[in-house]
N, C-alpha and C positions, 0 to 999 in steps of 0.2 A: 551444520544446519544451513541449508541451502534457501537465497533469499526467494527463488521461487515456490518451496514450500511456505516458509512466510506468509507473502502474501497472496497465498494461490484463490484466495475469495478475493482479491482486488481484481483481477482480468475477467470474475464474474459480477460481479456489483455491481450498480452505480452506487457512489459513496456524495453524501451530502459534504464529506469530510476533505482533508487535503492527501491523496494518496503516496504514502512514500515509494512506489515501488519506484519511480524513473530517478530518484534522487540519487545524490552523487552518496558511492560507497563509504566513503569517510569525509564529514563535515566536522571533524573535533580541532582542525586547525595545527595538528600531531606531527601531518606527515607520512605517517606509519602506514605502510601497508596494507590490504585489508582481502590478500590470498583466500583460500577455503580453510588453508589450515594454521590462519591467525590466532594467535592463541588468546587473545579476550572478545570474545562477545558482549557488544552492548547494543540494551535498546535505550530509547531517548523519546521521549514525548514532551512534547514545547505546550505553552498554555495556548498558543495562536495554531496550534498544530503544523506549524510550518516542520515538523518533526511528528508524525504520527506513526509511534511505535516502530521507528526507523531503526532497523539494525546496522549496524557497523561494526568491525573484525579490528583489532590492532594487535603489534607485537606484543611482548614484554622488552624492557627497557634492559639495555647493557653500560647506560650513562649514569653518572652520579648523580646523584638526589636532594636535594634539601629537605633535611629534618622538619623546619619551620611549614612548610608546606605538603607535610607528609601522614597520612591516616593510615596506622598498622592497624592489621589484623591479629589478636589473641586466642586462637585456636584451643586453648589450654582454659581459657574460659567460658566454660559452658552452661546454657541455659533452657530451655525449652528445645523438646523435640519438635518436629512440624510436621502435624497431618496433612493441610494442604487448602487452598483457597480456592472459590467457586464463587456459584449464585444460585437462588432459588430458582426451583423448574417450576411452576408454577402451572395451573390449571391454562390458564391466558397467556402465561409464556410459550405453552404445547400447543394453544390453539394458532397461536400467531407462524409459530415455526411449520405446522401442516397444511397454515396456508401458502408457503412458498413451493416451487419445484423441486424434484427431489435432488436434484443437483444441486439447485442454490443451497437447501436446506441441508446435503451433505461437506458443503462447500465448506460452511460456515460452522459448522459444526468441528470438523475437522481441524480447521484453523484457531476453533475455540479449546477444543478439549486433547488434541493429538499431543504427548509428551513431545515430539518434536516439532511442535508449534508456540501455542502460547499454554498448554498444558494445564486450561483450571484441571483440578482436581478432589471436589468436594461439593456436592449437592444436596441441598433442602428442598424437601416435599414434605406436600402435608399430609397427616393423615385425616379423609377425607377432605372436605372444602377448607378454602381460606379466602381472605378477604379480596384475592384475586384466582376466585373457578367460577365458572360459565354459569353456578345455578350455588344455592345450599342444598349442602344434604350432607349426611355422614354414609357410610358401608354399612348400619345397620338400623337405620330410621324405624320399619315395623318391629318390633320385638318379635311377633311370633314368626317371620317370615325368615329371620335371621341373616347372617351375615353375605353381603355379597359385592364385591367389585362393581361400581358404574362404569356409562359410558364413558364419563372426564379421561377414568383411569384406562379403559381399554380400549380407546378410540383415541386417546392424545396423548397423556403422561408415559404409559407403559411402552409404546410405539418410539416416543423419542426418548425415552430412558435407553432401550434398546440399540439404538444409535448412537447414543453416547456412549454406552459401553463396550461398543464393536469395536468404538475407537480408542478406546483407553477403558480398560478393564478392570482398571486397579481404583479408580476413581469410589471415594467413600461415601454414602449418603444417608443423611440423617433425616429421621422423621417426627413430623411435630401436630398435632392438633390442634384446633383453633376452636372446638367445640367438642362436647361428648354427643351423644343421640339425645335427641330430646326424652325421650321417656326414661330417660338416667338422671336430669333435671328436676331440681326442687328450688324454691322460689332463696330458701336459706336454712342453718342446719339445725334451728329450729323448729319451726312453723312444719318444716320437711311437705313443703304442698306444691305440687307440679306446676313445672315451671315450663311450659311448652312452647319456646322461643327459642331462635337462634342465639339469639342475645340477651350475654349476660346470664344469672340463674348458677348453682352451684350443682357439683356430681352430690347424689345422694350417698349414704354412706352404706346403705344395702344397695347398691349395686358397683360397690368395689370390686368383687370379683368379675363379674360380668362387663365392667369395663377393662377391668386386665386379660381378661378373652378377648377383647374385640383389638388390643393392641395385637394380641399372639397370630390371631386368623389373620389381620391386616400384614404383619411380616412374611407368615406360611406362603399368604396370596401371592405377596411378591416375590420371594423368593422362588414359586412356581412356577414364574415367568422369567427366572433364571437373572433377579433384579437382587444382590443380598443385602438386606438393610443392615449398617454398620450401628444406626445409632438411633434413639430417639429422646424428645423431650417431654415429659406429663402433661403439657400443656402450653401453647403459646400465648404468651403475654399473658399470666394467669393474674397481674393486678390487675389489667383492661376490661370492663365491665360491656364498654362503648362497642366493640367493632362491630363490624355486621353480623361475623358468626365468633362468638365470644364464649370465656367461663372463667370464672371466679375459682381461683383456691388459692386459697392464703399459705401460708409454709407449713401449716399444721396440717393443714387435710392435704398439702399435697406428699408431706413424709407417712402419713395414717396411707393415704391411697398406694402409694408407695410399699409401704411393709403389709398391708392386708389385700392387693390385689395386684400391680403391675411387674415385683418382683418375686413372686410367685407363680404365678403363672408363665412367665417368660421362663423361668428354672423347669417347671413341669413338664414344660413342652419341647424341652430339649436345646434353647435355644440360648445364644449368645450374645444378644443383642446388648449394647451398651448403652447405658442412661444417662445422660446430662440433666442437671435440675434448672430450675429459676426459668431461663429463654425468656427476660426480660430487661428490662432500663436497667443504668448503672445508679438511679436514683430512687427505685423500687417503687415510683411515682408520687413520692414525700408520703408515705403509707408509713411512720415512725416504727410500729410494729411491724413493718415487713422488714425493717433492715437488715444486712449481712444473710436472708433468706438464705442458702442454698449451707450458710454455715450455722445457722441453727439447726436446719435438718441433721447435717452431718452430726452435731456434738447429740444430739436427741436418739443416732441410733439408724440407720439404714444398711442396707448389704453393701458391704465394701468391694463384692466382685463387678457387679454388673454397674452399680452407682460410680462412676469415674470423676464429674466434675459437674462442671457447671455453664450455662450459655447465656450469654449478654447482649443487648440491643442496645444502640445510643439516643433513643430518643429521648431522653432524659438525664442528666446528672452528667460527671466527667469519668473520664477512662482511668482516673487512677485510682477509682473503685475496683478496675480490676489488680490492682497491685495491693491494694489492700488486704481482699480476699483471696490474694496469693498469698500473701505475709501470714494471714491465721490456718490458711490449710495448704502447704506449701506441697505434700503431695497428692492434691488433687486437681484435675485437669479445668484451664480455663478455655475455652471458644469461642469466637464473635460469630453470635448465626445470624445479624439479621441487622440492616441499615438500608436507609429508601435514599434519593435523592426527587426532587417535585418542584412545585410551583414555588415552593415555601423557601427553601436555599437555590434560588439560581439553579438549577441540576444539571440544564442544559446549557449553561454558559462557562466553556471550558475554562476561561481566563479568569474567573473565580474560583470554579470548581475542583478544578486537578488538584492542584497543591493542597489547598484545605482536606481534601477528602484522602489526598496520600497520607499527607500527615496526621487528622485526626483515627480515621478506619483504618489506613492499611500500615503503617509503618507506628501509629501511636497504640494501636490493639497487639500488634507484635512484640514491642516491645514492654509491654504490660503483661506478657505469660500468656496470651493466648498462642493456641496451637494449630487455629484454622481460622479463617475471615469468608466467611460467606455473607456475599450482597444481597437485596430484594430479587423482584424478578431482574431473570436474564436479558428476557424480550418484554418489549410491549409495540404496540404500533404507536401511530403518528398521533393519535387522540386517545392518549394515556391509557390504552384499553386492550381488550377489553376489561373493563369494571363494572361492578354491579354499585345502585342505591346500596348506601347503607358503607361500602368501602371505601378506597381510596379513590378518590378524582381525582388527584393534583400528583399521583405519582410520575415519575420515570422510568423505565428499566435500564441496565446497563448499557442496551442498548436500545432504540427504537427501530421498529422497521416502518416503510411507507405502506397503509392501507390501501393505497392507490392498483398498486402491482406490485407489494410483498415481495420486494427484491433492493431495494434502495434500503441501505442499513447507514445510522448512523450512531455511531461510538459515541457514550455517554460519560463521564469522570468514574465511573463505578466500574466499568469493563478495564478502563485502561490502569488502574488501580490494582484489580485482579491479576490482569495482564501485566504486570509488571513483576508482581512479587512471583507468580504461580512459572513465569519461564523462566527463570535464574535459582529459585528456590524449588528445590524436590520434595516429597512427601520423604520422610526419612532424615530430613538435613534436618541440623543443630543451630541453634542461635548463638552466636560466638561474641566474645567480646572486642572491643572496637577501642586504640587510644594515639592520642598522637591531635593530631591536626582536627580542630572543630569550629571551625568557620561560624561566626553568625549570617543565622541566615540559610545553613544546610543541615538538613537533617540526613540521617541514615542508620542503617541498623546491616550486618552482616553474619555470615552464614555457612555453616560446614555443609556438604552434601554429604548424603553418606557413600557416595563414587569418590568422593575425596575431594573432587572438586567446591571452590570457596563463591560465594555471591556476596555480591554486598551493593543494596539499593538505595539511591540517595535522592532526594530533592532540593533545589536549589532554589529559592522563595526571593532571591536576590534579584536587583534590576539589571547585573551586570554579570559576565563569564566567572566562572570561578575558576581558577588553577589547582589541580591538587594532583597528589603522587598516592599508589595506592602499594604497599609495601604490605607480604604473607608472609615474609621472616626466609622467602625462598627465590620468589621474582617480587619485580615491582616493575610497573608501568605510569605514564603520567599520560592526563585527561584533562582537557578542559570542559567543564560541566558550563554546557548551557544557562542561558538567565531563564527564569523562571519556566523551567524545568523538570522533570520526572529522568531518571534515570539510572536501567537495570546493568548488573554486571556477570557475566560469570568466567571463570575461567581454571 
């Protein structure tokens, strides 16, 4: 991995950030080496970025070790397989990204998505709008005119979906709704009287099937544009009544919608598409009756081919809801699809942000069984946008770009988060067990590839260096881990 593939969008940028490319090849204070064919790769990201996603090469060690200061790896211990970590593509993410040149816009791209770069490998879109596309509307707003792709989708999303997948082919993408069509809207499933808003209003329950068509054409579509949707969810944020473009279904209409229209139709039409449930808070928004959601459907009855698991947001409750709901359905899959960073936590202030957000999203969702961590949007510009009334203001994307001249990008705690697990960790790798040496103060979690190759990514939240020896039962190496810190491994 050569450091000017790296950082090959650094010599095109301007970066608001601190650029590691002229940095000295090894700052771990080691010693060691740091040739092409060093045999551990690390990145490192500081909370001052005096370290931005800086790579360095070291040997493995032929010195003796201390126990006391030593973190083995348990290869024999295994846990969760890994699909792969990303961020939303976003109606506003594609708009932002089309307003760059096509170079910047390949530059960065490349750097983002190329497995021999920082390799996310995992993408959310919506089906139709969400609370970040240029306008509302669904793919099938008139009934009698029927089903059709807009421009969001063929003037923006579909164009740089294409381009991410030129460069990484293997990259999986799930799809999620944020609203049904309005004329599928009823006020509640009583009353059943039309409910003709973006927001909030419930799917009526005659038009189950009809909205499991509108999921199947919305796959076909993409899929014709040679895009294959790996996965989707019934509904985003189905306790949220609030968002701009919103809908209500509680766990019963969304397992009724489920076995009377979405998996049905998806089997009919030949397709393979996998379903995750819930795509909500780990606190189900203190809705008492929505608790453990995704496992009352399960115990009540759905297809076990296509139904897989389950997808979780953090804007409510703690993450060891998803360890809970591991423990009652142990084989069914968990996934983090969905966390913002904004006005509301700092988002943009790295020296809070990194470590919290390593530790909470990216290394505390991993080690709670999910199998993917996908962020909000990917882009936004310099004035949290675009957004429409009614969504988010106070968001951030993982990264921003300058409105100015859409070419000045700066990295946000959510990209470098991504970027840390998605380059050391493959789609394939195994979550392995960890013992020996645990510092207060450092978290980490480690990793089989399925190349054979081991990862293991740590944080260090300490105001001081850490010393430690990293030992796979076969080599071992010693590293000092940076003060407050982020740092990836593979080798």
């Amino acid at each position: 991995m050569k450091l000017d593939n790296i950082f090959l969008f650094a010599s095109v940028f301007a970066f608001s950030t601190v650029s590691c490319k002229d940095a000295p090849a090894n700052d771990n204070g080691n010693g060691n080496g740091t040739t092409e064919h060093s045999d551990v790769a690390i990145y490192v990201t500081t909370a001052s970025r005096s370290s931005d996603l800086k790579l360095t090469k070291i040997d493995f060690s032929n010195e003796p070790f201390t126990l006391a200061t030593t973190v083995k790896l348990k290869p024999a211990e295994r846990f969760q397989t890994i699909d792969g970590f990303g961020a939303a593509v976003t109606g506003s993410t594609c708009f932002n990204l089309m307003q760059m040149t096509a170079a910047d816009r390949a530059a960065f791209l490349k750097e983002t998505y190329s497995p021999d770069n920082f390799g996310f490998s995992y993408i959310r879109i919506s089906i139709g709008c969400s609370d970040f596309s240029l306008s509302e509307y669904t793919c099938w707003d008139n009934r009698e005119a029927g089903f059709s792709l807009t421009a969001e989708e063929t003037q923006y999303v579909i164009p740089v979906l294409k381009e991410m997948l030129a460069i990484n082919p293997n990259i999986k993408i799930l799809g999620s709704p944020w609203t049904c069509p309005r004329w599928m809207k009823v006020n509640n499933l009583t009353d059943l009287q039309p409910h003709n808003s973006w927001t909030s209003g419930q799917l009526n329950p005659a038009c189950y099937a009809d909205y499991g068509e509108y999921f199947v054409k919305w796959i076909q579509a993409f899929e014709t544009q040679g895009i294959k949707i790996y996965a989707v969810t019934p509904q985003n944020e189905p306790l949220n009544r609030g968002n701009s473009a919103s809908l209500f279904m509680g766990w019963q209409e969304q397992r009724d919608f489920l076995n009377s229209g979405l998996v049905p139709k998806i089997k009919a039409a030949g397709l393979n598409t996998k379903i995750y449930l819930f795509d909500h808070n780990y606190n189900y928004d203190n809705m008492g009756d929505q608790n453990d959601y995704p496992v009352k459907i399960y115990n009540s009855g759905v297809d076990n081919d296509l139904v897989i698991g389950a997808a979780y947001h953090n804007y409510g409750g703690n993450r060891s809801e998803l360890n809970d709901i591991h423990s009652q359905q142990p084989d069914r899959e968990l996934i983090f699809s969905e966390a913002s960073i904004g006005t509301w936590n700092d988002g943009r202030n790295l020296e809070k942000s990194l470590l919290r957000d390593m530790e909470e999203l990216g290394l505390g969702t991993v080690t709670n069984w999910c199998k993917a961590v996908i962020v909000w949007n990917l882009m936004l510009d310099n004035d949290r946008g675009p957004n429409r009334q009614g969504g988010c203001t106070t968001c951030y994307g993982a990264v921003d770009i300058d409105n100015t001249n859409f070419k000045t990008i700066t990295r946000n705690s959510h990209y470098y988060v991504i970027a840390h697990l998605a380059s050391v960790v493959k789609p394939g790798a195994t979550r392995i067990g960890l013992s020996g040496y645990q510092p207060a103060g450092v978290v980490m979690s480690a990793f089989e590839n399925a190349d054979g190759t081991h990862a293991l990514v740590l944080l260090n939240k300490n105001e001081s260096n850490m010393d430690v020896t990293i030992d796979d039962g076969s080599h071992h190496f010693s590293y000092i881990l940076p003060a407050k810190a982020v740092v990836s491994m593979k080798w």
